[in-house]
Structures are given as structure tokens and as C-alpha cells.
N, C-alpha and C positions, 0 to 999 in steps of 0.2 A: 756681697757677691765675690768671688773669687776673682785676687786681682792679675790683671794680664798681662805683667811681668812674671810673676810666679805660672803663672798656665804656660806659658812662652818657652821658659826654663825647662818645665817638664815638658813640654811636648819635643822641644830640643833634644832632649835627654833619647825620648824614647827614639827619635828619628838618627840618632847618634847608634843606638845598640842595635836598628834594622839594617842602617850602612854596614854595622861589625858584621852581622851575621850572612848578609850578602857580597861581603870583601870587597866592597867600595869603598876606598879611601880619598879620593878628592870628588865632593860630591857638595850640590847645593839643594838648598833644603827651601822647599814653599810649602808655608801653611796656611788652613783656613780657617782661622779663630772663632769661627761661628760656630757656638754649640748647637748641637741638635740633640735634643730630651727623648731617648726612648720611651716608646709605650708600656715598657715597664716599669718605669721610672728610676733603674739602678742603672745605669748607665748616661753617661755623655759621650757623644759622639763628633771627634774631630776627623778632617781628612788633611793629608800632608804628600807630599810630593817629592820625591828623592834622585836628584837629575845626578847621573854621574859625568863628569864632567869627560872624563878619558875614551868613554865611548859614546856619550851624548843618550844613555837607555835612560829609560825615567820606569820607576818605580811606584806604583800607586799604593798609599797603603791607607786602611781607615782602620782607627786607632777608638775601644769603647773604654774610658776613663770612668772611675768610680766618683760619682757626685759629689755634693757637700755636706748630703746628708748626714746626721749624727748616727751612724749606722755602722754594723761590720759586716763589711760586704766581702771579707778573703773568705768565709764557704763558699757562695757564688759566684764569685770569679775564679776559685781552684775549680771546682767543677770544670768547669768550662776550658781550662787549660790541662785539663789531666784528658779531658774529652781527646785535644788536642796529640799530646802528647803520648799518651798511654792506652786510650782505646783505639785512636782512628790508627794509629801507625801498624797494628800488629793485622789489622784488618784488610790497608793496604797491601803490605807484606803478599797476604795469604792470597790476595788476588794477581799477584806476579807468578805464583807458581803452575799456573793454569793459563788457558786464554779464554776469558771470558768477550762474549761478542759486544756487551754493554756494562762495564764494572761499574762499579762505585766509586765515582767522583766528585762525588754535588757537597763539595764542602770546601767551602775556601780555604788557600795557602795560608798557615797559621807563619807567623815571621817571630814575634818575641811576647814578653810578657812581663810582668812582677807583680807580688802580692805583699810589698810591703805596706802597711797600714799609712791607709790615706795617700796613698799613692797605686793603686792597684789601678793593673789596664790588661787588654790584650792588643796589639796588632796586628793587624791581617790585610789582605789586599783586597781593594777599594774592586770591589764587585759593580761598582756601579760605571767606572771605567773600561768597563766589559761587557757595558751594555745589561746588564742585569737591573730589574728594575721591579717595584713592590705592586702587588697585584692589588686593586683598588677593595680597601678592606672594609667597605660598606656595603660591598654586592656578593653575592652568593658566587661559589665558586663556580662553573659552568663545567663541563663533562668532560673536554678536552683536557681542561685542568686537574680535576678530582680521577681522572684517567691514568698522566701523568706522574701525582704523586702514589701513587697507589703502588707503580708500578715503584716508581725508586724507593720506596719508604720499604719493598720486598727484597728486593737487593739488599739494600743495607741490610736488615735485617738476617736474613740468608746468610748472609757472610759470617754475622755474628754467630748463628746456630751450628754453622762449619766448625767454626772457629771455638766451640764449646766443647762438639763433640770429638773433635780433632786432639784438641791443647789444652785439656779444660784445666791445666797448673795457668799456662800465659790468660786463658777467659778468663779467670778469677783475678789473677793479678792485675788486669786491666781495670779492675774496677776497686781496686783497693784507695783510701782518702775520697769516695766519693760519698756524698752528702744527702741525705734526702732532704731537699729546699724543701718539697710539697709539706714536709711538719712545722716549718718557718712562717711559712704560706699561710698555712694556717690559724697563724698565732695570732698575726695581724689583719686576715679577712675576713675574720667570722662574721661580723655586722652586716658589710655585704654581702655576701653568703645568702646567710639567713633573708637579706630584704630582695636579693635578684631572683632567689627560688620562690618566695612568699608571691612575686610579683609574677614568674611564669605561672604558678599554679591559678593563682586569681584569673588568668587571665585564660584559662581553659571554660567549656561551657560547664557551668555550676550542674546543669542535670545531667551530665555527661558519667558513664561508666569510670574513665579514667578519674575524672573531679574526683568520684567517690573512692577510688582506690588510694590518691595521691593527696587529698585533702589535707592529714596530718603531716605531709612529709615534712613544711617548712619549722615545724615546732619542734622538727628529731634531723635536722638536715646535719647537724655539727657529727655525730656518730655517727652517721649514715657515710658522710665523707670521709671521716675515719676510715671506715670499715674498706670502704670498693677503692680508695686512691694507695691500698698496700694490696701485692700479690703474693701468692704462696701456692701458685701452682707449678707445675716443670714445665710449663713453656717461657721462661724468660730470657732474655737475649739481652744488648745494650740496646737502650733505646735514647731519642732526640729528648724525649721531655717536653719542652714548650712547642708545641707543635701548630700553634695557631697560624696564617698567611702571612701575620707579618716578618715571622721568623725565615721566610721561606721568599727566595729572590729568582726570578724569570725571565728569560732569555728568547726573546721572538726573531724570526727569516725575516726579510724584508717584507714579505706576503700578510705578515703575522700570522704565521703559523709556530706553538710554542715549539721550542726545536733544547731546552737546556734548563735547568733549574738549578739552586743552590740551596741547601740548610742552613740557615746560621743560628745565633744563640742558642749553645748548649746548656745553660748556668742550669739546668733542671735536668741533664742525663742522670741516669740511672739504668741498675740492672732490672728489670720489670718485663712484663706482658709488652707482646709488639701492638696488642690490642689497646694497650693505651696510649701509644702515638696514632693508631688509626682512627681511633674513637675519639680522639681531641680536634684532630684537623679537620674529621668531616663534622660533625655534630656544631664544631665554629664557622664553620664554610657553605653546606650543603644546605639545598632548598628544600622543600617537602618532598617534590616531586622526583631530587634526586636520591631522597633518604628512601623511597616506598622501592628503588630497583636497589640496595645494599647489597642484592646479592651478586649482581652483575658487577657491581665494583669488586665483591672478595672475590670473585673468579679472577678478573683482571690480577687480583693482588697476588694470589693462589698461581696463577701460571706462571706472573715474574719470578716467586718465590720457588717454584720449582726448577725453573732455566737456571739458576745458579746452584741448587741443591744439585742437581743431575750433571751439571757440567763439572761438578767436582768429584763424580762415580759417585755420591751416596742415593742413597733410596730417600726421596722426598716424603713418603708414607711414614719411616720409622723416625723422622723426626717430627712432622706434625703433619697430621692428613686431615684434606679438605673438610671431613665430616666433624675433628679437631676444632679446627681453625674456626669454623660457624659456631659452635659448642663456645668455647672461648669468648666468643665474641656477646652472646648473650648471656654469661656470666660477667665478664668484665670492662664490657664497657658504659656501665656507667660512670666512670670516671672522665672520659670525653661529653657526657649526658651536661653534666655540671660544669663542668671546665667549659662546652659550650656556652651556657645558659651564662655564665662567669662574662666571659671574654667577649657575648655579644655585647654587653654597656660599653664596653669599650671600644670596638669597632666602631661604634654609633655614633660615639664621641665627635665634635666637630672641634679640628684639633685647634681655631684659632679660640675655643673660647673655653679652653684650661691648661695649655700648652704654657701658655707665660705665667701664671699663677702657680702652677706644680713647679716649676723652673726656678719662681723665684723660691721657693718651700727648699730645693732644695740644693741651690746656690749657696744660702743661709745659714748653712747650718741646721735647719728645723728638724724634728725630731720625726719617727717615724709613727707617729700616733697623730702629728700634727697633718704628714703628707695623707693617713688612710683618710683623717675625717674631712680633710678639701676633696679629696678624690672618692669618698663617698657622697658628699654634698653634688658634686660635678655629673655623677651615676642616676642621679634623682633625674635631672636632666632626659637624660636617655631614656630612660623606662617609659618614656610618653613619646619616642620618636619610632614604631617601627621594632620596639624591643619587644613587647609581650606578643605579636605576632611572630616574630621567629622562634620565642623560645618556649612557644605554647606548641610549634610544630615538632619542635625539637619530642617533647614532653610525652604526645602523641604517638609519634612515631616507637620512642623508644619503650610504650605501653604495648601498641599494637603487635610491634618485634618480642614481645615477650620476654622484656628486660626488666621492667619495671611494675612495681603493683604494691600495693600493702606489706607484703613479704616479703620488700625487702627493704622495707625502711626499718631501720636499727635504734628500739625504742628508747628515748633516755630512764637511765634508773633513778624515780623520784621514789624518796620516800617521803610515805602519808602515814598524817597523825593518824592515829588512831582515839577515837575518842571512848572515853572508861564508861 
């Protein structure tokens, strides 16, 4: 395990270059040595404290530290700082030139960063010192909520399509060094994959229409995700990428009514469809009941998206019109279809009983083939608590909505002997 003298040192370090970059120069520093293991597993999570002593302000800031894994995690932590640095700022920007009545802000203050090898982190301030807090990720998101992100996930969005049509030398630049993780992703989860889809299909009524439409899909699932998690059509904007609840922090009134939310982890942005941040968060989130009204959410999504289209004088139509956006959405989102079906074992997860086991994998040193096959072991688990009923409705729905069926599973190319 990594020893805490050296963690001490670096967390020093970085709490040193947040003092620099805030011009606090006599300042004391608290920290809280207790790692916390993201549910990705790339990440360690400390929190630290930065009192300046000359005005008595304290600074909260949570610091995600790249593990001990034998891995190279600078793709995935630039991502995530270029997020920072090169997409959100020009975005920001473009919304000072206007007055928007609700802009986009649901992304926390980025403070510092480094990507040098086996020391890679970012900094940012401690969201949960602000009352932001993690939506319980074993329950379906409720309406209020899937209401909510709908609406800011349009905004952002918005901004970026402005921002394309407006500057598309700066849109392009902004996305320049960024990485598709999703091909990363894929190197190391095929196995799961293939047994979390195997296990929703099973778990459909075998004399069912759909069964018979989706029967083969888990034996052509690897090309199939090829094919739907890359876009190529002109609706692309910047998108969040890992779009699941956890990624996502909220903010309640005393009444608990939600009043604020926050995005965090970008290691997965990219320039892509906004339909695959939509179709990731609800297809991980939403109940049956709330996936059969999709359309009442893309309205919600469609008039946030317009209030910011229109408050910048463009015509909301000639960049993507409502009858678009629906279109879109039953071309591409199966990529949220799977990324559901993905990310519900892991909701399910109960985190005291692989949280210390993953942690020790990867305090260790252990390698990244060592952490997939515990954390596939661990997934077996889930598939019998509550998983093939969410991801069978998933399954359904996305059959019923006229997204999925035989035609669009992407069959592998085997070749047969032929016999003389």
C-alpha cells in the first residue's frame, strides 16, 4: 500500500500549488488521509483544507489522485483537465456576452492539476462543503430529478452548439488532445460486456417478440458497441461522457426541494451526439414507468435547449429541430441502452463488500487485468440482486421505442470452412 509519508508529501505539494494559485501565502493546511475508492476505480479521492491565516477564509478543496494501479492513467486525467481548461472556459466566456436568465454553471471551480506519471491528480473544491451531496445510486431517479438534469444537460449543450456555429475555429480547438476513453473501455470490458447483456437478454420473457428479435445480440454485442458508441452525424456538440448519478452532485432548500446540481468527472468528454449523454444518464437512472413518457422529458429537454438558442438571436430550428432531436434519439441512443445495462451491476454493488478488496488491487500495484477479473467476480454478485429486472426494462423499452431489434445488431464476420 502506498506509504503515508510519501501520500503526506504529495498531498503537501498539491495543497502548496492551490495556496500559489489563490495568492495565499501564510496558510495552514488540514488533511484527510482517508482514501476514498471511486466507482470507477481510477481515481483516489482526498479532501484538504487551506486556512489562510491573514484573513481566517478556508478553502475547501477535493483533490482525485491517480491509484496504484500499474496503469497509464495521463489519457484520462488530460481529458478531464482539458475539459477544464479548454472546453468549459470558451463556453463560460460566450455566456458573459449575453444575459442568460439560468446559464451554465453546474461544474465545479477547477483550482490546479499535473499529469506527470504516477503522480497525476486534479483539484477542485470540495462540493460537498456546499452542501452538494450524491443521489442514492440504487434507486431510480424520480421526476423531479430526471426533470432537472434534462434541463441543464440542454443548456450545456446549447452553449456548445452556439459555440460551434458562432466560432467553429475556437469549437474545434477546444477539443483538440482529447481522447476517446470509450476505445480503452473497451479493451478491458469486453467479458463483462458480453455477460451483463447475455444476462439482461435472459432475463426477458423467452416467448416474447423482443426475446426473439434480441436473442443473438449477446454473441455480436462487441461490434454492436463498436458500431453505436462512435457518431458521424452533424449533430455533435461537447459532451460530459460518464454521465451515470454518481458523476452528478445535488443540492436541496431546507424543505428538500432540489434547488442546484453539479457535473463532475469528465475523464470520458468528447466531441459526440448530446444524445449520448441523454441516453446514458436516463437508461442508468429511470424506471420503466418513467422511460414509457421519453417524450415528455425531450420536450422538457427541447425548451431548455431552445431558451438559450433564442436568447442568443439564433433560430433554434436551423440548428436542431424538435422532429431532429426525436430522430437522433432513436438512431443513437443505444449507447446509453448498454452503458445502462453496464453501470446498473454497479449501482447494485453493495459498496462494503468490494470496496476494500478493489482498494487493496489497487493500492498494490496490481495490474489492470487483475482489478477487471475481481470486479467481474464481484458483478456475478449483482446479477441476482434486482439487476435483470431493471435491465430487462431497459431492454423493452428501448425495443418498444423503436431503437432496437435484429437490425441493428452488427453481425461478427466468421469465417466457415467450407467442406470439399
Amino acid at each position: 500500500m502506498e506509504q503515508t509519508p510519501a501520500l503526506k508529501s504529495q498531498l503537501n505539494d498539491i495543497v502548496a500549488e492551490v495556496a500559489k494559485v489563490k495568492n495565499i501565502v501564510n496558510y495552514e493546511a488540514k488533511m484527510d488521509l482517508n482514501v476514498q475508492l471511486g466507482d470507477g476505480f481510477v481515481g483516489h479521492f482526498y479532501m484538504a483544507d487551506i486556512v489562510d491565516k491573514d484573513s481566517n477564509k478556508v478553502i475547501h478543496i477535493a483533490i482525485k489522485k491517480s491509484s496504484g494501479l500499474d496503469f497509464d492513467f495521463h489519457p484520462i486525467f488530460n481529458n478531464e483537465i482539458l475539459f477544464y481548461t479548454k472546453i468549459y472556459p470558451p463556453l463560460a466566456a460566450l455566456q458573459k456576452t449575453i444575459y442568460l436568465p439560468r446559464p451554465f454553471n453546474n461544474v465545479p471551480d477547477f483550482l490546479s492539476s499535473n499529469l506527470e506519471p504516477k503522480k497525476e491528480y486534479l483539484a477542485m473544491e470540495n462540493l460537498k462543503k456546499q452542501d452538494f451531496v450524491l443521489y442514492d445510486k440504487q434507486k431510480y431517479l424520480d421526476r423531479e430529478h430526471l426533470n432537472f438534469i434534462f434541463e441543464v444537460y440542454a443548456r450545456f449543450h446549447a452553449l456548445s452548439f452556439v459555440l460551434k456555429k458562432r466560432d467553429y475555429k475556437t469549437y474545434k480547438k477546444c477539443h483538440e488532445g482529447i481522447k476517446n476513453i470509450f476505445d480503452m473501455f473497451f479493451e478491458y470490458s469486453t467479458k463483462i460486456f458480453e455477460e451483463c447483456v447475455s444476462s439482461a437478454v435472459d432475463a426477458l420473457d423467452h416467448q416474447s417478440d423482443v426475446y426473439e428479435e434480441l436473442k443473438d445480440l449477446p454473441k455480436h454485442i462487441i461490434p454492436t458497441l463498436k458500431k453505436v458508441f462512435q457518431y458521424t452525424g452533424q449533430y455533435s456538440c461537447s459532451t460530459h461522457g460518464d454521465c451515470w448519478s454518481n458523476n452528478m452532485m445535488f443540492k436541496y432548500s431546507e424543505s428538500g426541494k432540489l434547488i442546484d446540481m453539479k457535473f463532475v468527472d469528465f475523464q470520458l468528454t468528447r466531441e459526440s451526439s448530446p444524445i449520448h449523454d441523454l441516453s446514458y444518464f436516463f437508461y442508468s437512472g429511470a424506471s420503466k414507468a418513467d422511460m414509457d413518457i421519453l417524450e415528455d422529458y425531450l420536450k422538457i429537454y427541447y425548451k431548455s435547449f431552445s431558451e438559450v438558442i433564442e436568447h442568443f438571436g439564433e433560430k433554434v430550428e436551423e440548428i436542431m429541430s424538435y422532429s431532429t432531436l426525436l430522430s437522433e434519439w432513436k438512431e443513437n441512443a443505444l449507447l446509453g441502452v448498454f452503458m445502462g445495462i453496464y453501470v446498473w451491476q454497479i449501482k447494485l454493488l453493495p459498496a462494503q463488500e468490494y470496496v476494500d478488496d478493489l482498494k487493496k488491487v489497487t493500492d498494490e500495484g496490481g495490474s489492470v487485468d487483475e482489478m477487471m477479473k475481481l470486479f467481474e467476480k464481484i458483478c456475478l454478485t449483482t446479477r441476482s440482486r434486482g439487476f435483470k429486472e431493471k435491465v430487462a426494462a431497459v431492454l423493452i423499452h428501448s425495443y418498444e421505442f423503436g431503437m432496437i431489434g435484429r437490425d441493428k445488431i452488427v453481425r461478427k464476420q466468421v469465417d466457415e470452412k467450407v467442406e470439399p
